[in-house]
N, C-alpha and C positions, 0 to 999 in steps of 0.2 A: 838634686832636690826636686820634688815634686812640684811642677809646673804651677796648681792652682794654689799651691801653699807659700812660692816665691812671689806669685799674684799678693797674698795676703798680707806677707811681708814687707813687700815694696810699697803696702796702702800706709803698713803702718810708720816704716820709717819715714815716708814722707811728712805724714800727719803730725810727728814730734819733732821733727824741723819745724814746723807751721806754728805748731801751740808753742814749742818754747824759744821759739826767735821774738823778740819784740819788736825790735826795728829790722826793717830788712831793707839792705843799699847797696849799689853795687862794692865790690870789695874785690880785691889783689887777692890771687888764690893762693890759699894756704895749703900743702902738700896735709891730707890724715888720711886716716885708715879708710874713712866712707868714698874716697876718691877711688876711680878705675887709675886714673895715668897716677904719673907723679911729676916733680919739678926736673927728673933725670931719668933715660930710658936703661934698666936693667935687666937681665934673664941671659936665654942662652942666644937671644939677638937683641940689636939696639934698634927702637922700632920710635921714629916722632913723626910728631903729625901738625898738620898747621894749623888745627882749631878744636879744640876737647872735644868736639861729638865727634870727630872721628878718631883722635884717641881712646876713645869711649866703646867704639866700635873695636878698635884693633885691642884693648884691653881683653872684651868679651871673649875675643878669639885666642888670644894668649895667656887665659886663666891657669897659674899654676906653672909656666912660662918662660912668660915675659912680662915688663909692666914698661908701657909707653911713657913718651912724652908730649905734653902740647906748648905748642909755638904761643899761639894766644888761646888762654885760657880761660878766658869768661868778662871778666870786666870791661877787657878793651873793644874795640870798633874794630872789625876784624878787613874794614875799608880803609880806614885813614890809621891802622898801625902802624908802628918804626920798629924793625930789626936791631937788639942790640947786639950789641959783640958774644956777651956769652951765648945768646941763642944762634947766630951762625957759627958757632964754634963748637954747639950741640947737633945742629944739625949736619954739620960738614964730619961731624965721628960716628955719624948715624951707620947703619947696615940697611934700613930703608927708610927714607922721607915720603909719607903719604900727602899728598894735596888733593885738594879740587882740581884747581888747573883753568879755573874759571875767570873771562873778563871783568875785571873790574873787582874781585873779592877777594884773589890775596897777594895785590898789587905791590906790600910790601918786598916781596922779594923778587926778585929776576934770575929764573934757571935758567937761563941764555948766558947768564954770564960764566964768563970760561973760570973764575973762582967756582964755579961748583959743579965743571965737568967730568969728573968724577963721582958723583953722587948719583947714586941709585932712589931712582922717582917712580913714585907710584903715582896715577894722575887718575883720579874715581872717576871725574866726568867729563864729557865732550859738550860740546854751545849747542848738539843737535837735541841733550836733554832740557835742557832749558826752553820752560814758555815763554812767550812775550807776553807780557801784562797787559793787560787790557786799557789800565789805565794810564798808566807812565807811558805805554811804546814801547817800553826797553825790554829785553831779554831779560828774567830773575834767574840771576846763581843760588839761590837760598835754594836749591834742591832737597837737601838732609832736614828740612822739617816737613817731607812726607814720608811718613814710615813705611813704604810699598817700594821706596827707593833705597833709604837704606837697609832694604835684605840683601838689595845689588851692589852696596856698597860694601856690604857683609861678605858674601863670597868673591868681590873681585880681592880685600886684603887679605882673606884666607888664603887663595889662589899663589898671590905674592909671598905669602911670610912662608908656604908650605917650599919653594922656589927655594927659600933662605934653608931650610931646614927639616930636610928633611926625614930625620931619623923622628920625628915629632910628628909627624902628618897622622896619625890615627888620632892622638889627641888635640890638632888643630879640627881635624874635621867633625870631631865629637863637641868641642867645643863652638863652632860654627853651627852645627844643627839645634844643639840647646838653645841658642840665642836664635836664632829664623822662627824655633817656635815660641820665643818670648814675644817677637816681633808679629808673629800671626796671633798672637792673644792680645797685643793691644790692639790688634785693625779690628779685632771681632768686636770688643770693650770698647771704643770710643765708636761706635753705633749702639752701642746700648744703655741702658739708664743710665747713671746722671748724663752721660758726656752727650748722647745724642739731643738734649736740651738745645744745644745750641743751633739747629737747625732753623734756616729762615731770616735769624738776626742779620741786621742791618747794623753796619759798624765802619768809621772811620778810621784809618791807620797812618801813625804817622811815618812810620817806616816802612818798605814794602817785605819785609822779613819773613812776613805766615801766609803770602799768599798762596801756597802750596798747601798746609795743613787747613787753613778757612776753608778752601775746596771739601778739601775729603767733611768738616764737619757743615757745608750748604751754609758756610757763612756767607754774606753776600755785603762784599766791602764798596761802598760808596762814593770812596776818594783816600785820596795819599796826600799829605799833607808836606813833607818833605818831596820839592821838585824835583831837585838835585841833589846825587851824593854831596853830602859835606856842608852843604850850602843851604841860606834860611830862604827859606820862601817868600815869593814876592808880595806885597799889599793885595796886588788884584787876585792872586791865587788865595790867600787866606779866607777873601771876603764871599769867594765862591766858594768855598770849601763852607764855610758858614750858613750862606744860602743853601746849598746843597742840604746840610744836614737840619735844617727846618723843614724845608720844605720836603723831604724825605723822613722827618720825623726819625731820624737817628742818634740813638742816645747813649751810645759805647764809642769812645776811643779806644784806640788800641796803641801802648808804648810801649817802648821796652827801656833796661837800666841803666845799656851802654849808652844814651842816648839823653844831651839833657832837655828835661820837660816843663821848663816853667812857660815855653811858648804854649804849650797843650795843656798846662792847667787853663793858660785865659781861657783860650777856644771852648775848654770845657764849662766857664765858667758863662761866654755868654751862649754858649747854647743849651746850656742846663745838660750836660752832658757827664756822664760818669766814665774812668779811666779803668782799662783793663789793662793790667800791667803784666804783658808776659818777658818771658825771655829765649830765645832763639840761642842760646850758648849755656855750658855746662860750666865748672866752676865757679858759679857767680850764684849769690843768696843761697847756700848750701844745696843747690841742683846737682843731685851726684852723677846722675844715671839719663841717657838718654829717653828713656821709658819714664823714666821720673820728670823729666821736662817735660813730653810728651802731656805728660797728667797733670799734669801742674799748671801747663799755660790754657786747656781746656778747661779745668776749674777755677781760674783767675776768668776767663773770658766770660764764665754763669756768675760770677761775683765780683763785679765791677764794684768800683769804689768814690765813693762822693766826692769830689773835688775840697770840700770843707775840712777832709780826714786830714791827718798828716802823717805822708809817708805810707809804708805798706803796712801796717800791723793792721785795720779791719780785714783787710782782704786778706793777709796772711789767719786771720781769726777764723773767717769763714769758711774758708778753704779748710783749713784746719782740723774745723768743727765736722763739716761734708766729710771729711776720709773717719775721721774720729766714727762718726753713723755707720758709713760703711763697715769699718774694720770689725765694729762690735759684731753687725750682724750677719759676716763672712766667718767670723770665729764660731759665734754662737750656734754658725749651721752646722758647724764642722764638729762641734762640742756634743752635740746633742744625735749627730749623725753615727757618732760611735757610740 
């Protein structure tokens, strides 16, 4: 399919997720057809992965296939998750397990243990890719919300599944180059109208989750409100986090779904602060597509939402409306171009 016409495509299905969800809340992933993975890994290999955007990723690459599976799917904390029985009993019949492989992000499981010395691991990244944040001190594993990493993460599962199979390697590799250049059309797209809007903005986060993608769009994050994984933050940190965002004049939080928020409603409330509610994981609020996330928590971040709303349906409206604009008039060039 033609590159700028799967562009066009992708604005629109997002958009009718937007206008016809009304409420939008985290949710347990339901296996359809708009999904890359599914609830069980099928094709001519058995491919799972430990968190949907890299199912998402190895989906892309086994179009037509294979169709993966993910460990955790979108709703959960992909930090303080639990291993049930059926997903180690999915990933122990795998032909390859993709991970990070990263400190502290997907702590649920231990490849060291001799239950799963036979298991074939894919590990995407090393601690030497990881920043240290500036503001925590800590190393961020969230690497897969900068799209310039996942093309690396793109040919390192190519590389592995071709290993698996290789009577398929022309159509792995053809499928891997169609997706690198989806990937080089979003990095071009989120520096150009609407998305590069968000250049300059001053924003509080209570997770440290987009510190990677804030970079790429010159967001410039003022504080982390969550100190510790798992754990609420202290009095005297909240009350600087507060001071901070007055006297900085910062007027966007930044949450996401896996994460509950009636502590950063207050904050928002006493600092007259509006919430930007993205999300860092696939599966969850009908986000199908990695690229679709991508776009999604960039126009949630231009359309913050009033503490007074309830729930995500303005911001799902506006959002909505914005691709709604777009789609008309990427059609209507195209309409009148022929």
């Amino acid at each position: 399919m033609n590159l700028k016409l799967r562009r066009v495509l992708s604005f629109t299905s997002l958009f009718m997720f937007l206008v016809s969800t009304s409420v939008i809340s985290a949710a347990n992933f339901e296996q359809g057809e708009d999904y890359s993975f599914s609830e069980e890994p099928t094709g001519e290999i058995k491919v799972v992965a430990s968190l949907s955007v890299i199912a998402d990723w190895a989906a892309e690459i086994g179009k037509d296939l294979f169709v993966p599976a993910a460990v955790v799917t979108g709703g959960e904390d992909p930090h303080t998750f639990e291993l049930l029985p059926s997903a180690i009993k999915m990933i122990l019949e795998s032909d390859l397990f993709i991970i990070f492989g990263l400190p502290g992000l997907e702590s649920w499981i231990n490849l060291e243990s001799s239950d799963y010395s036979s298991l074939n691991v894919l590990y995407l990244a090393t601690d030497d890719m990881m920043e240290v944040d500036p503001i925590t001190g800590n190393a961020n594993p969230h690497l897969w919300m900068d799209p310039n990493l996942a093309k690396i993460f793109t040919q390192n599962i190519t590389d592995e599944v071709i290993l698996l199979d290789i009577a398929h390697q022309t159509e792995y590799e053809s499928n891997r180059d169609t997706y690198l250049a989806e990937l080089d059309d979003l990095l071009v797209r989120i520096q150009e109208t609407p998305f590069n809007r968000t250049t300059g903005l001053k924003v509080v986060v209570h997770h440290p989750s987009f510190l990677y993608l804030l970079n790429i769009l010159g967001v410039e994050r003022m504080g982390v409100i969550e100190e510790h994984e798992g754990s609420e933050p202290s009095a005297q940190h909240l009350e600087e986090i507060v001071e901070t965002m007055i006297t900085e004049n910062v007027s966007i939080i930044i949450t996401q779904p896996q994460i509950e928020e009636k502590l950063i409603i207050q904050i928002a409330r006493d600092t007259n602060a509006e919430l930007a509610k993205l999300t860092p994981l696939l599966g969850i609020n009908n986000i199908f597509t990695y690229i679709n996330m991508i776009e999604y928590d960039i126009l949630s971040l231009l359309n913050p939402e009033a503490v007074e709303e309830k729930g995500w349906v303005l911001t799902a409206f506006i959002i909505g409306i914005s691709f709604f604009g777009v789609t008309v008039i990427v059609l209507s060039y195209y309409r009148f171009k022929k």
